[in-house]
C-alpha angles and dihedrals in degrees: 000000000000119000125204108200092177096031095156090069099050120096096229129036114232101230098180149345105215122167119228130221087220148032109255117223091171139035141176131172105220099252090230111039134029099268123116107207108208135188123222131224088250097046104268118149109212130184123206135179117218100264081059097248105147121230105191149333132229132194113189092186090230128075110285103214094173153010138194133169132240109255088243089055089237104103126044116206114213125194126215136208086234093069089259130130129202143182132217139196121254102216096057111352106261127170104246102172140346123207121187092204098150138027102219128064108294097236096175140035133168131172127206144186134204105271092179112114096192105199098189106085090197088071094034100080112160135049090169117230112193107214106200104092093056071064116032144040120251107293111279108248127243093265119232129248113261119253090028134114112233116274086023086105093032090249117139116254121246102243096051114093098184089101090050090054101046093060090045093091100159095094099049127087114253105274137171129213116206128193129183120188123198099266096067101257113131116201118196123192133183104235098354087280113073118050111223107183147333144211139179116224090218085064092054120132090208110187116222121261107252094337115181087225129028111274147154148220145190144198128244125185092018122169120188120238106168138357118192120176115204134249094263089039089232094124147028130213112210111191106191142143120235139125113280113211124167117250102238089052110102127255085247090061099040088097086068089075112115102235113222149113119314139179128221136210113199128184116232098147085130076082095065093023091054104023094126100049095046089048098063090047098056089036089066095026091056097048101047086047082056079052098042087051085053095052091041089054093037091057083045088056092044104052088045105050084044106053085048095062093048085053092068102040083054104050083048104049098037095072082071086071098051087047090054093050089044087057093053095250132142097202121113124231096253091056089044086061097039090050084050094047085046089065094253119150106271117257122240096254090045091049091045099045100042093046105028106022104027103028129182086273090053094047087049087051102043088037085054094046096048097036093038077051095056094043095050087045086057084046083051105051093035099054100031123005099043092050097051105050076050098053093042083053091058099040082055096043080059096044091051088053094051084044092064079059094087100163093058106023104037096064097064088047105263096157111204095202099055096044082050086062093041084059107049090051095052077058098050083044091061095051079047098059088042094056079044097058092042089048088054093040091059101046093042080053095050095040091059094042090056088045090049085049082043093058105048090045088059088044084049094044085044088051088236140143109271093170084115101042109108106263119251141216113243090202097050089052093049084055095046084056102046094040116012107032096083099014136074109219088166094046093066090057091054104053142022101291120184089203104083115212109253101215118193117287091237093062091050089053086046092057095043094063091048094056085060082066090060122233100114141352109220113112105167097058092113094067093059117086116226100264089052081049092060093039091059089049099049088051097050088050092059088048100057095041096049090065096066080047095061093029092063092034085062098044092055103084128172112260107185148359126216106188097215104187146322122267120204107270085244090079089052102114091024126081116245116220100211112169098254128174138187130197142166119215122186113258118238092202092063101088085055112024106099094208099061125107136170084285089060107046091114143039127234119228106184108188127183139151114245103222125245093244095056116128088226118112088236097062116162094025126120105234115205126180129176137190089043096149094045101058104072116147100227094055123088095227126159113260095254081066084074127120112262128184139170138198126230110202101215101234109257109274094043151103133183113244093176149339146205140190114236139206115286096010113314143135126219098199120183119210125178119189112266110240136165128253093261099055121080107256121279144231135279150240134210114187140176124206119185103229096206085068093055119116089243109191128198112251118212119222124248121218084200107086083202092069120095107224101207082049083089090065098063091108107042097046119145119232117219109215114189098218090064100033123074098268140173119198103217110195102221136055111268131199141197129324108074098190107201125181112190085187101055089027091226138123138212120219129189124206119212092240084062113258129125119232115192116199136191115237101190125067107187085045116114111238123294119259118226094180093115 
């Protein structure tokens, strides 16, 4: 443990010296509460309070290559090597949702929220009220297989309401998740639930910096390193390393492109022009795909728990036709049990098998397990599968109204004639789940009618009282033989069946006069079981969601490029891990600066160590730049708009491990003592330097996408001593992750010998709480 004997005079307070399990290789303070969630080497997600008392432990069995919180601080998203993200609950760690939304290792994820208070209510109009529940019960939960414990199927368990939370959107403020994987693609989603578009940076039209003539480049090779939306949502920083070429140079010449590390500037201002739109979408979309998630694992249930019964009335009642066989007779079973009903004398292997084989015992328990399966499967549709396809046919009622609305829906791809479709088969769904219950009804009737005949047969074989046996319907068990005994009538409802159901022609005339009335157009719904109902659904509601996707994919073009600094050709093809940062601070100017807009309420401070190996002449510097996305070339903005950008000289001796930007300008940078191999590890460095000091110089745009623009700042670069800067000697190496919280005003260290230090930035702060 570190002691501090003169603590007063030290920049940082040294709150705590704990030893991890594990080494960390990320690390995020929640943005709410005073809990740093932190991934393992070996893929273990912990969460810790302040104190370091730890709160729970994941383990979700794949490599974890980011993390980011929820802007609420009540979700965690995880990325996965496999392309997936989940989310997780932050009260126990839960899986809440999963979404498979790339196929590489997701390397970067942020997730942010509207900052915009729009104080004009004219233009503010939309505080969304979702409608459903004036109308409707609490959604219905995904049940739960028979025979398991809950969260043995990863279903959520009924008494959790984090899931429940997490699709009612309606609360929350408008926010954004946005995932980019190695491979270039970037995912955004509305809530974290509902993916809302996607690009890939490779297919980028980038327009040149400041070019004499319109052009164009693109980038080849290129591997993400960070993505950052802004505040307002109206833009995305995309810090990456590729190779830029021009577009009009031939393919022949690409390899001419200096390969190195760029920043992009990407516009995604549909997100704040058309946030309330968007809001009420994905409102409605999230939760029918919730809904969605509860009929696809009823029909699960269902089949399962009904193909087990008949199981069991099958291994009991085949051995009669072995019997049969064994007693050199060609009859079938069914005619075996109509001659007995007849009042014929009963034949030797029905004798044998209902007395001998079957039993009264053996009818109770199969009667029990067919009839207990049909009841649980009415349980099943009632409380679960019925109100959801109700509840689906209302959410796109309401989408189909907000599709008529063509001036404000159609321009983020709400299609009306596809969610038209999509409504009319939630419809169809519904007269679907209704056949299906009178069809069940039917054969759970007739199954316990033949059981009851059964019964008193075997009373009346036994030579014993059956006064007090249920009475039974000779007809109905005339029908169950002839139609039910061999055959399923329930089991084709309940999964994709080739064999379509022929109803009478009567009933399809019936339902072709009714499609002259309007209302829908699918005559032939009748034929589909209702598992190929739900699979049409399912697939018309894709449809008609994927067109605001690619609507808003389409809408979100690159704006600018800011080629940062060369990397060695040798990292061409593999991907350079660099500490970069990106932040947004509010800009002071705004309430007096005439050219800003919604689009410039903050200021952009891009911060990133240039490694020692660059081919740049200004390796082993930290590079910051700030006003990015305000210094396009086509915009009329005032001179202090400009990109500025300094350079840090890392004091001899030194390296950057990691770096952060802080609250109000600042930068949390981490050094640790450069050694050899042969010496025993060093020590360590945490310093602060207050951007706003900073000899910030105005960067003039290049219209050559091979000059590196901080290349212009050779000559002018600051050095950081350590004797003048704020600076905390830490006594141990310490490695990657650099945990920052600009709330608590706290940061998290690790030491290379695995242990956490946890020190106090500010000084005049009072001390940090850890009662969450």
């Amino acid at each position: 443990m570190e002691t501090d004997e003169t603590p007063r005079v030290l920049p940082f307070q040294l709150q705590f010296d704990k030893p991890v399990a594990s080494q960390i290789k990320i690390a995020e303070w929640n943005p709410e509460k005073d809990l740093l969630a932190m991934v393992t080497e070996d893929s273990k997600i912990l969460l810790h309070r302040f104190n370091w008392q730890r709160l729970w432990t994941i383990f979700p069995g794949r490599c974890i290559t980011s993390l980011c919180w929820r802007p609420d601080g009540k979700a965690i998203a995880v990325g996965l090597e496999d392309g997936t993200i989940s989310l997780h609950d932050v009260e126990n760690g839960k899986l809440l949702r999963s979404l498979k939304s790339h196929t590489v290792a997701v390397v970067s994820l942020n997730w942010e929220e509207d900052g915009q208070v729009i104080k004009d209510d004219s233009v503010n109009n939309s505080t969304y009220e979702d409608r459903t529940s004036h109308f409707f019960p609490p959604a219905p939960r995904v049940p739960r297989m028979p025979g398991l414990a809950p969260g043995d199927t990863g279903f959520m368990d009924d008494t959790d309401d984090s899931f429940r939370e997490l699709s009612n959107s309606s609360y929350q403020r408008f926010n954004i998740l946005c995932s980019g994987d190695k491979d270039g693609s970037i995912c955004f989603s509305i809530f974290g639930i509902f993916p809302i578009g996607k690009i890939n940076i490779h297919n980028l039209s980038i327009p040149t910096p400041n070019a004499t003539e319109p052009a164009t480049c693109r980038l080849s090779h290129a591997s993400i390193s960070k993505v950052a939306l802004s505040k307002d949502l109206c833009h995305l920083i995309v810090m990456c390393s590729g190779e830029l070429n021009h577009d009009e140079v031939e393919s022949a010449e690409r390899q001419l492109g200096i390969h190195g590390c760029h920043c992009l500037l990407l516009d995604t201002s549909i997100f704040w022009k058309r946030k309330n739109e968007l809001h009420q979408v994905a409102q409605q979309a999230s939760n029918i795909e919730d809904l969605i998630e509860v009929i696809r694992a009823s029909l699960s249930v269902m089949s399962k728990q009904w193909s087990d019964a008949m199981h069991t009335f099958r291994e009991k009642f085949d051995s009669l036709s072995s019997l049969i066989i064994d007693h050199g007779l060609d009859s079938s079973p069914q005619e075996e049990f109509l001659s007995l009903l007849g009042g014929a004398r009963t034949s030797p292997p029905v004798h044998q098998f209902l007395v001998n084989s079957l039993g009264e015992s053996g009818v109770k328990r199969v009667s029990k397990v067919v009839c207990g399966a049909g009841k649980e499967l009415q349980h099943v549709v009632l409380d679960h599968l019925q109100p959801a396809a109700e509840i689906i046919g209302f959410r796109m009622g309401e989408l189909r109204g907000l599709s008529r609305w063509r001036t404000r829906f159609q321009g983020i791809g709400l299609d009306e004639t596809l969610i038209n479709n999509a409504t009319e088969k939630s419809g169809i769904l519904l007269v679907q789940v209704e056949r299906f219950m009178r069809v069940l009804s039917s054969v759970v009737q007739q199954f316990s009618n033949f059981f009851n005949w059964l019964l008193k047969c075997i009373k009346l074989l036994n030579q014993e009282p059956s006064d007090q046996l249920l009475p039974y319907n000779s007809e109905l068990v005339v029908i169950f033989l002839k139609f039910l005994y061999d055959q399923d009538p329930v089991k084709p409802f309940l999964e994709l069946s080739e064999v379509d159901i022929e109803p009478d022609m009567e009933t399809l005339q019936r339902v072709k006069e009714l499609v002259h009335f309007g209302g829908f157009s699918d005559c032939d719904f009748l034929r589909r079981t209702l598992a190929e109902g739900f699979k049409q659904m399912e697939s018309s509601f894709k449809e008609a969601f994927l067109m605001p996707f690619t609507t808003i994919s389409r809408k979100m073009l690159c704006k600018d490029v800011l080629p940062l600094f060369a990397l060695p050709s040798s990292s061409a093809s593999a991907s350079v891990s660099v500490p970069v940062s990106v932040t947004y601070y509010k800009d002071a100017s705004t309430s007096v600066s005439s050219y800003h807009t919604h689009e410039h309420g903050f200021i952009d401070y891009i911060s990133f160590q240039i490694p020692g190996d660059s081919s740049s002449n200004i390796a082993n510097c930290i590079g910051i730049s700030r006003r990015f996305m305000h210094s396009l070339s086509n915009s009329s903005i005032e001179e202090s708009a400009s990109l500025e950008a300094v350079l840090l000289s890392i004091p001899d001796g030194y390296h950057c491990v990691d770096l952060s930007l802080y609250k109000e300008g600042q930068i949390v940078l981490l050094l640790n003592e450069t050694t050899s191999a042969s010496e025993c590890p060093g020590e360590s460095c945490m310093m602060i330097v207050q951007a706003d000091d900073l000899p910030f110089v105005s960067i003039p745009r290049s219209g050559c996408i091979n000059t590196w623009n901080l290349d212009q700042l050779k000559d002018s670069v600051m050095h950081l001593r350590l004797e003048n800067e704020k600076v905390r000697n830490i006594p141990h190496s310490v490695v990657a992750p650099l945990a920052v919280s600009a709330s608590r005003g706290v940061a998290c260290v690790f030491a290379a010998r695995k242990r956490a230090l946890v020190y106090i930035l500010d000084e005049d702060e009072d001390d940090v709480s850890d009662s969450e």
